[in-house]
C-alpha positions as CSV (number, residue, x, y, z in Angstrom):
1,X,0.0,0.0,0.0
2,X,1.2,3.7,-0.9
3,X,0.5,6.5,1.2
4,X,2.2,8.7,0.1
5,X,5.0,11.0,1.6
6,X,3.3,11.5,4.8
7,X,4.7,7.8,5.7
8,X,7.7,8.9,6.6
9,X,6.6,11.6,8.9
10,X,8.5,12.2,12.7
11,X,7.8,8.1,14.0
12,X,8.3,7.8,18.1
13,X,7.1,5.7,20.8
14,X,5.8,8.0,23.3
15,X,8.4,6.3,25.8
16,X,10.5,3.5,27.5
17,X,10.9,1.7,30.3
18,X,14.2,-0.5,31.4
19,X,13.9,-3.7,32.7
20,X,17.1,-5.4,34.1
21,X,18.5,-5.5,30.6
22,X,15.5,-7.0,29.0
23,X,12.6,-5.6,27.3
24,X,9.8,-5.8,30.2
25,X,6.9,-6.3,27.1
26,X,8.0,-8.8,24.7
27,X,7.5,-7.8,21.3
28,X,4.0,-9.2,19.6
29,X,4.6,-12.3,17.4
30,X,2.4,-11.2,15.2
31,X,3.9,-7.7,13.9
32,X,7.2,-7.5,16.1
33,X,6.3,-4.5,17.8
34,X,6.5,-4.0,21.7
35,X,3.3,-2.2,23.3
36,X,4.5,0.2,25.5
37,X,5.1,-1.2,29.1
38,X,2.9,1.8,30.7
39,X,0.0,1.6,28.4
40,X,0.9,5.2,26.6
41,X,0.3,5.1,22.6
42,X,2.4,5.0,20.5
43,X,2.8,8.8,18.7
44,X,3.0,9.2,15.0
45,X,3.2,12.5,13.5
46,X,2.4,13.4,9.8
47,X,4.3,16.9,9.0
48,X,1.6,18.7,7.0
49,X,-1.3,18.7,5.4
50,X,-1.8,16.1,2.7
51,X,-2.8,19.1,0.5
52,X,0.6,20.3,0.5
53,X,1.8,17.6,-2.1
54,X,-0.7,18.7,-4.8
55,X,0.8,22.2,-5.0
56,X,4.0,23.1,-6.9
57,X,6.7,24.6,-4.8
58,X,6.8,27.4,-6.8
59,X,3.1,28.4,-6.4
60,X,2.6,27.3,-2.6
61,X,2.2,30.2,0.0
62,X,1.8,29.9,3.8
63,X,1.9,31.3,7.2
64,X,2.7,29.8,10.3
65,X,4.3,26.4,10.9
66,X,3.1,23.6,13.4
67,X,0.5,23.8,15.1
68,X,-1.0,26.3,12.8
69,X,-0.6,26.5,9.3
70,X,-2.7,28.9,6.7
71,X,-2.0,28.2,3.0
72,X,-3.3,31.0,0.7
73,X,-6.4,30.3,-1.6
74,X,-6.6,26.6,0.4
75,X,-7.3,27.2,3.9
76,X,-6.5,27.2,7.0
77,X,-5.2,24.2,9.3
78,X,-4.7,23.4,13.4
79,X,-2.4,20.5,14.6
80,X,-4.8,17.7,16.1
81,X,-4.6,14.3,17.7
82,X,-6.4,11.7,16.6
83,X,-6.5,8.7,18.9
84,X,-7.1,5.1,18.0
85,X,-7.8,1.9,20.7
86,X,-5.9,-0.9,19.7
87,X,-6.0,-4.4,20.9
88,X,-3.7,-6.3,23.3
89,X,-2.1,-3.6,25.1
90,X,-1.7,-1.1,22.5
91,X,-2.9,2.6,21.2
92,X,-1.9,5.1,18.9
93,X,-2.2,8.6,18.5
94,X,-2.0,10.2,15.1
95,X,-0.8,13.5,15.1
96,X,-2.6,14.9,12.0
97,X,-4.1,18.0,10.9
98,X,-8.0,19.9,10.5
99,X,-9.0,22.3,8.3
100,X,-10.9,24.8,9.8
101,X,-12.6,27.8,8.6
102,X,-11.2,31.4,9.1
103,X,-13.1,32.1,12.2
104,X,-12.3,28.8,13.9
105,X,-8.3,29.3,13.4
106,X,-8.8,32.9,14.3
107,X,-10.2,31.9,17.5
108,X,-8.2,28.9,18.2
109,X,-5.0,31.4,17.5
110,X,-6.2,33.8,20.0
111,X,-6.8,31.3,22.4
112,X,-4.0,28.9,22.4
113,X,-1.6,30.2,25.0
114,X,-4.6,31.3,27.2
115,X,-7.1,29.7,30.3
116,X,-9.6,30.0,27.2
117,X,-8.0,27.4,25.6
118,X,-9.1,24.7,28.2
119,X,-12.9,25.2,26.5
120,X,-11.9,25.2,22.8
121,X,-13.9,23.4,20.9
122,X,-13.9,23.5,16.8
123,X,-15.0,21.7,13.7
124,X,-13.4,20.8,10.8
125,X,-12.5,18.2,8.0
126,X,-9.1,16.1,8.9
127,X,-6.5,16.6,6.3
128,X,-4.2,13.7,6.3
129,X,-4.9,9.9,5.0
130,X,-4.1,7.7,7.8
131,X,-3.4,4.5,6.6
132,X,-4.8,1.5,7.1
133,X,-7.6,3.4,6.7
134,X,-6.2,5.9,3.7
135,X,-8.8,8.8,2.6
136,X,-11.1,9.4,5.1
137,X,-14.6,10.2,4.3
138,X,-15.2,14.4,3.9
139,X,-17.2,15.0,7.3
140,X,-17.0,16.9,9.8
141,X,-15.0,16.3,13.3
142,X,-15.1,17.8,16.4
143,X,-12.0,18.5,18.4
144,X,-11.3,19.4,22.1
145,X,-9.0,20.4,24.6
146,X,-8.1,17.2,26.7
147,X,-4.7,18.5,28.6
148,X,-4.2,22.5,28.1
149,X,-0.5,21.2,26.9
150,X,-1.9,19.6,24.0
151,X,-3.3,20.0,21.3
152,X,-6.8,19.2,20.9
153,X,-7.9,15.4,20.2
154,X,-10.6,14.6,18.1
155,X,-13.4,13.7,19.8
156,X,-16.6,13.3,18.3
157,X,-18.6,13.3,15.0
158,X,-22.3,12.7,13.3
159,X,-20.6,10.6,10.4
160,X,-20.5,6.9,11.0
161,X,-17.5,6.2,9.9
162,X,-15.8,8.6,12.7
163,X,-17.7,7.2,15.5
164,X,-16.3,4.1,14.7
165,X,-13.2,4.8,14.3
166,X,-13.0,6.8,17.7
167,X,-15.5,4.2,19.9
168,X,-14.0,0.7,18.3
169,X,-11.2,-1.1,19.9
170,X,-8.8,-1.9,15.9
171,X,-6.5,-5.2,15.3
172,X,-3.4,-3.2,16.4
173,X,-1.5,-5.3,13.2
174,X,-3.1,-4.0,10.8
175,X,-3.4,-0.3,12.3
176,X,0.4,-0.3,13.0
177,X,1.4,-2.1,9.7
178,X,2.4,0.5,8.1
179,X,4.5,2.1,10.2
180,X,5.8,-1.5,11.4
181,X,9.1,-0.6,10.4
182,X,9.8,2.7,11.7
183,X,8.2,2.0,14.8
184,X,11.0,-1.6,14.8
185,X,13.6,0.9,13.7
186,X,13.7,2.5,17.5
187,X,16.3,0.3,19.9
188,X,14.4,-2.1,21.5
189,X,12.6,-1.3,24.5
190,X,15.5,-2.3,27.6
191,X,18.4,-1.5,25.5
């Protein structure tokens, strides 16, 4: 499966724990990757907007970097989680982007370093494919403040496909499949 640049986007495990020289969570003999021994997801980050790609260089112009990002005659994006249940021990947490209307980022940008911020809540279309599950249908998702030191997680939505994915518990093989490697490509947990 192809997914395009965004594949090889900033892979980490969201941390490690050492266990008298061995890895304290064996490794799953199914796709070789070790859950993380405190339960934490695992963290992959896709850089930009998939939208990006689809412009020349010479004709794409933005403002702003991560975690906001406008691109002139596109739109305007916010840095997002989006978290996944996996089975047997294991989560992940895709760092992706929403496209938001002018208002939204406005008020998310006036917000964000603020007491506000703890009540944000916004809509908008997520602007990444996140393999396995590649393009995602164009509905609308609501995000949320969780932790005032992140960004906001997606947390709800009327399309069916988005409850789904955010109330079902996903064969972590398949999910983490293709990002087997880079997630393998960290030392092993103990080391």
């Amino acid at each position: 499966m192809t997914t395009g640049k965004s594949i090889n986007s900033n892979v980490s495990r969201s941390g490690r724990v050492k266990g008298g020289g061995k890895a304290s969570v064996e490794p799953c003999a199914c796709c070789g990757i070790a859950p993380d021994p405190r339960g934490r997801p695992f963290s992959i980050t896709f850089e930009q907007p998939d939208v990006i790609d689809q412009i020349h260089p010479n004709l794409l112009d933005t403002w702003g970097g991560d975690p906001f990002l406008a691109i002139k005659t596109v739109g305007f994006f916010i840095r997002v989680i989006l978290p996944i249940k996996l089975n047997d021990g294991f989560a992940v947490d895709f760092g992706t982007w929403l496209e938001i209307d002018n208002e939204d980022f406005r008020t998310a940008w006036q917000a964000w370093n603020f007491p506000e911020y703890k009540d944000l809540a916004i809509e908008g279309y997520l602007a990444n494919a996140v393999a396995p599950f590649d393009k995602f249908p164009h509905a609308v998702v609501k995000v949320t403040v969780r932790e005032p030191e992140q960004v906001p997680y997606v947390t709800s939505s009327d399309n069916e496909f988005f409850t789904r994915l955010l109330t079902d518990t996903w064969p972590h093989a398949s999910v983490l499949a293709p990002y087997g490697d880079l997630l393998k490509s960290e030392p092993p947990l103990g080391d």
